[in-house]
Each structure stands twice: as C-alpha cells, then as structure tokens.
C-alpha positions as CSV (number, residue, x, y, z in Angstrom):
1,X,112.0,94.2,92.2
2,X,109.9,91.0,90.4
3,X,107.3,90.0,92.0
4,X,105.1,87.0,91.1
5,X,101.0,87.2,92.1
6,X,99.5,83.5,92.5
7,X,95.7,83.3,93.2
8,X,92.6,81.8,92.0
9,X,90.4,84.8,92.0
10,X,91.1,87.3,89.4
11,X,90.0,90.1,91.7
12,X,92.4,89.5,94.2
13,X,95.2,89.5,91.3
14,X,94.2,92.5,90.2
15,X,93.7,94.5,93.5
16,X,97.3,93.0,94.5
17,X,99.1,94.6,91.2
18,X,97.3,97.5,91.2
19,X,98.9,98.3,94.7
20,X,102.5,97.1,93.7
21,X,101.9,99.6,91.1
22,X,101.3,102.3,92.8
23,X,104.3,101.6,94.9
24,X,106.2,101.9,92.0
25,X,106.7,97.8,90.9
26,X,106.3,97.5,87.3
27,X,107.7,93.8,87.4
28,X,105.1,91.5,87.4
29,X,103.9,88.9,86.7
30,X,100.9,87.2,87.3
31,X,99.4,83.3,87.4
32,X,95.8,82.1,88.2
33,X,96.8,78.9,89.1
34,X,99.5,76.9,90.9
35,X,100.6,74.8,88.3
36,X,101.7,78.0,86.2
37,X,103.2,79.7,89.1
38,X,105.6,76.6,89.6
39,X,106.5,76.9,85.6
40,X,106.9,80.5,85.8
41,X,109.1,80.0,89.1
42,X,111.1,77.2,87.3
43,X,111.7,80.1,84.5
44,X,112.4,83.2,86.4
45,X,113.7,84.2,89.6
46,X,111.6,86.1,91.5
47,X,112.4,89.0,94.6
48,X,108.7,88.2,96.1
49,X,106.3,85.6,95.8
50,X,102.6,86.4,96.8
51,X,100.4,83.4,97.1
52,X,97.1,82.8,98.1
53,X,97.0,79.7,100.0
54,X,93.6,78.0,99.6
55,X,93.3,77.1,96.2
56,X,91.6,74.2,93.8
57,X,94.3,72.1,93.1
58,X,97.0,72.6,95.6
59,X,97.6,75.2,98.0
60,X,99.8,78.0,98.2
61,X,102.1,76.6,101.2
C-alpha cells in the first residue's frame, strides 16, 4: 500500500508513520506542506492520502 502523510507539524508526521509502520506500511512518503503534496500526488499514485486540513497556505480539503 502507498500512503502519502501531508501536515504542517512534524510531530504529527512522524506519530502518523510511526503507526503505519507498525502496521506493516513501509511505503511512505511524506510532505510538510501542501504545495509538495500536490507535486508528489502529480508524480505518484497513491492507495491513501492522509491530510491535515488546517494548514498555512491552503487546506487539506
């Protein structure tokens, strides 16, 4: 399964994979901001998406 982890907060990011991990996902990849997560969507296609939806720029909806 690949799974893409979008959020602002690094803590979050990291609490998120570490829990995919441990279910057994080893695909994934992560973005800090939106604006990467929409270049990394554009590149990849992804199973799950995981987005936080208050952000900076733009918001995860």
């Amino acid at each position: 399964m690949k799974v893409l982890i979008v959020d602002d907060e690094k803590l979050a990011l990291s609490r998120l994979k570490r829990i995919l991990t441990e279910e057994g996902i080893s695909d994934i990849t992560e973005c800090n901001n939106p604006i990467d997560a929409i270049k990394e969507f554009s590149k990849s296609k992804f199973d799950v998406v995981f987005l936080d939806i208050s952000m900076p720029t733009m918001t995860g909806l």
